[in-house]
C-alpha positions as a Markdown table, in Angstrom:
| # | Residue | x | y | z |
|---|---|---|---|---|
| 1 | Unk | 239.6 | 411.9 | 92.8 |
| 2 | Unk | 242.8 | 411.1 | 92.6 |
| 3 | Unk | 245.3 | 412.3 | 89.3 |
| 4 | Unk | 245.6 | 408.6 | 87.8 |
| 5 | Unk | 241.7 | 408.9 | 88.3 |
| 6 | Unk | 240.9 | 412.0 | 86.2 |
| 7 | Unk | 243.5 | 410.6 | 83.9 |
| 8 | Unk | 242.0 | 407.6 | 83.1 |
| 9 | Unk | 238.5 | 408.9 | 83.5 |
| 10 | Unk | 239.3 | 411.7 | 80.9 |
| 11 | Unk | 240.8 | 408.2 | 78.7 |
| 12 | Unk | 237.8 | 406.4 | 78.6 |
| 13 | Unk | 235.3 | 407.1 | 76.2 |
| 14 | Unk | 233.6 | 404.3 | 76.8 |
| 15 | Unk | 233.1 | 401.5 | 79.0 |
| 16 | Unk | 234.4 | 401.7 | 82.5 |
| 17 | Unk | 237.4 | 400.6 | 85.0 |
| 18 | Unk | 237.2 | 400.3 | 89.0 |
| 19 | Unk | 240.2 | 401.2 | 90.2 |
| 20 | Unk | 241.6 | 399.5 | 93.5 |
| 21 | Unk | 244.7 | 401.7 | 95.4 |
| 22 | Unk | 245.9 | 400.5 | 98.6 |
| 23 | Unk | 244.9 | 402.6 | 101.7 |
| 24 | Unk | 242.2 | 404.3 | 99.4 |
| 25 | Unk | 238.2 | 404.3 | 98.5 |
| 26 | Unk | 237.2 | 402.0 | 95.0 |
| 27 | Unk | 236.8 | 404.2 | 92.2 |
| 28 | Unk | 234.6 | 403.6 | 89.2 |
| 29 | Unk | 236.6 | 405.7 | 85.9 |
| 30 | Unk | 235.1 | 406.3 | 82.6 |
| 31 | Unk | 231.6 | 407.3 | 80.6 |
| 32 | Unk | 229.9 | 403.4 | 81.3 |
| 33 | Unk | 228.1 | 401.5 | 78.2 |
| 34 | Unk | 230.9 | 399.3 | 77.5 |
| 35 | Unk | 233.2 | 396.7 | 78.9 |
| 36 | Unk | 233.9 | 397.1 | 82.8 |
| 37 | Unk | 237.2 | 395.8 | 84.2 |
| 38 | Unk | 238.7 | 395.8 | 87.7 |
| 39 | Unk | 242.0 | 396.8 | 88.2 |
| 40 | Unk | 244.2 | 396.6 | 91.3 |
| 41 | Unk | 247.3 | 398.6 | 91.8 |
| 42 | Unk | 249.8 | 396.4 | 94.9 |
| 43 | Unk | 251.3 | 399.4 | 95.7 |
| 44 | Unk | 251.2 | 403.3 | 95.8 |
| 45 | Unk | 254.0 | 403.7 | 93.2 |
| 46 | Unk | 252.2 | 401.9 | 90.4 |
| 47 | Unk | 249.9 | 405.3 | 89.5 |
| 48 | Unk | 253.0 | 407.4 | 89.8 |
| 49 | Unk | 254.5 | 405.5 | 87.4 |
| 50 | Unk | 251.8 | 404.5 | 85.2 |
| 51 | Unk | 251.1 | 408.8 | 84.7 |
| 52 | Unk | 255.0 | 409.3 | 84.1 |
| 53 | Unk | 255.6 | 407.0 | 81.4 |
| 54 | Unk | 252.1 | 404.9 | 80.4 |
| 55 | Unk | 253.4 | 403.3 | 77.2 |
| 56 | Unk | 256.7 | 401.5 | 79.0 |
| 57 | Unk | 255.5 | 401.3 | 82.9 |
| 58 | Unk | 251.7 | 400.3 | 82.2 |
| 59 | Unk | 253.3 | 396.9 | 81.0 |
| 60 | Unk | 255.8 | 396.9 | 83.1 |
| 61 | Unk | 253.6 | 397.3 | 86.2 |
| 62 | Unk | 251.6 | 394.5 | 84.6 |
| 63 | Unk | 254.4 | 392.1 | 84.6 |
| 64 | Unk | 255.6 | 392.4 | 87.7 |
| 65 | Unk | 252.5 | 391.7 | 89.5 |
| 66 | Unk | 251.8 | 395.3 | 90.6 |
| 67 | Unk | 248.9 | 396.0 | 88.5 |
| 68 | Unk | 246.4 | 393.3 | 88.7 |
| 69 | Unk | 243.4 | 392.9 | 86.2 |
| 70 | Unk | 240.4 | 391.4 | 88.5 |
| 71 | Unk | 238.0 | 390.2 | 86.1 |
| 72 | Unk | 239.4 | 390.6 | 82.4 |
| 73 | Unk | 242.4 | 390.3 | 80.8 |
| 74 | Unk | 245.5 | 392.3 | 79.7 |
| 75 | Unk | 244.4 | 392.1 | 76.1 |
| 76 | Unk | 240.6 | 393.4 | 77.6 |
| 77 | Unk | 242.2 | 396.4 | 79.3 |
| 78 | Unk | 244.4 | 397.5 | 76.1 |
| 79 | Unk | 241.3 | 397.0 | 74.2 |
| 80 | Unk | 239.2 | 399.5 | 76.9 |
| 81 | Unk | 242.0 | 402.2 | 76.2 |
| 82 | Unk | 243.2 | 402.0 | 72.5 |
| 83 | Unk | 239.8 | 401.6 | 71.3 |
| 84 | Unk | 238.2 | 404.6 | 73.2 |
| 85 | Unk | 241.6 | 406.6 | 71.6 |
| 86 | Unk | 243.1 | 405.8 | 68.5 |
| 87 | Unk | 246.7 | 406.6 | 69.0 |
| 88 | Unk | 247.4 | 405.2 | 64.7 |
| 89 | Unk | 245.5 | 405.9 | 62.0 |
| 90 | Unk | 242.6 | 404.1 | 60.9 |
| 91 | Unk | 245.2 | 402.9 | 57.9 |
| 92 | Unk | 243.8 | 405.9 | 55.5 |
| 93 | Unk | 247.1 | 407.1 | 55.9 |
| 94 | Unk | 250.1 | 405.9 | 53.8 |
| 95 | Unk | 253.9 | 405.4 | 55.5 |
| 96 | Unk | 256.7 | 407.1 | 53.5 |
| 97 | Unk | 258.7 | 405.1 | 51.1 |
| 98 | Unk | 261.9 | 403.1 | 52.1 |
| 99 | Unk | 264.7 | 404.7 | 51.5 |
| 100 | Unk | 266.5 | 402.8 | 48.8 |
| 101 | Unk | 269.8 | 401.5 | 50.0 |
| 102 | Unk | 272.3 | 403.2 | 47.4 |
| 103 | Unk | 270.5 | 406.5 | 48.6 |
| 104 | Unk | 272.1 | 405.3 | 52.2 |
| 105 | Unk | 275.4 | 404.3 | 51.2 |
| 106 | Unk | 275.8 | 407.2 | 48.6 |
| 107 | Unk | 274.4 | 409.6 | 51.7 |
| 108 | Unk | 277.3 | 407.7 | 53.8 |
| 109 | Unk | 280.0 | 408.1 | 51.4 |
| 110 | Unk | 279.3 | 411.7 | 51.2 |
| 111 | Unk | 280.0 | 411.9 | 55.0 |
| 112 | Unk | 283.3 | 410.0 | 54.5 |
| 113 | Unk | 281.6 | 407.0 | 56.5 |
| 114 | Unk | 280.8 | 403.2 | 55.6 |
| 115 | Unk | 277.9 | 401.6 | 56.2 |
């Protein structure tokens, strides 16, 4: 298996992805009972890049026509990933305040700066 392979294959908690790479055997990723999608990768540098940086080059990839979603969408595949992991709370979890803005300027005024 391949390193994007055991990658997303660790990912998925559910539901399951074929994986098409040029030059190399299908592969069916993930724990099954859920949504299946087919994904195609145009070139050998998509998976390379895709483990590097997933969050900017998974999109990226997408846009540029180098990863291909079969039968499903973009929306499906996002859905696959982010709801097998939550990467956010479930929002349980409360943001911190805003700072107020004569807290920043009194903060800047201190450093002999302007805002």
């Amino acid at each position: 298996m391949s390193l994007i392979g055991k990658f997303v294959d660790k990912l998925l908690t559910r539901g399951s992805i074929t994986l098409l790479m040029p030059g190399k055997a299908p592969q069916t990723l993930g724990k099954g009972g859920g949504k299946h999608l087919t994904v195609r990768f145009t070139d050998r540098r998509v998976a390379f890049d895709i483990a590097t940086n997933p969050r900017l080059k998974l999109g990226e990839a997408y846009m540029d026509g180098r990863l291909i979603i079969e039968d499903g969408t973009i929306l499906d595949l996002l859905e696959l990933v982010t709801g097998a992991n939550r990467w956010q709370g479930q929002g349980q979890e409360t943001l911190p305040e805003a700072v107020p803005e004569e807290q920043l300027q009194a903060g800047a005024a201190q450093r002999g700066a302007s805002l």
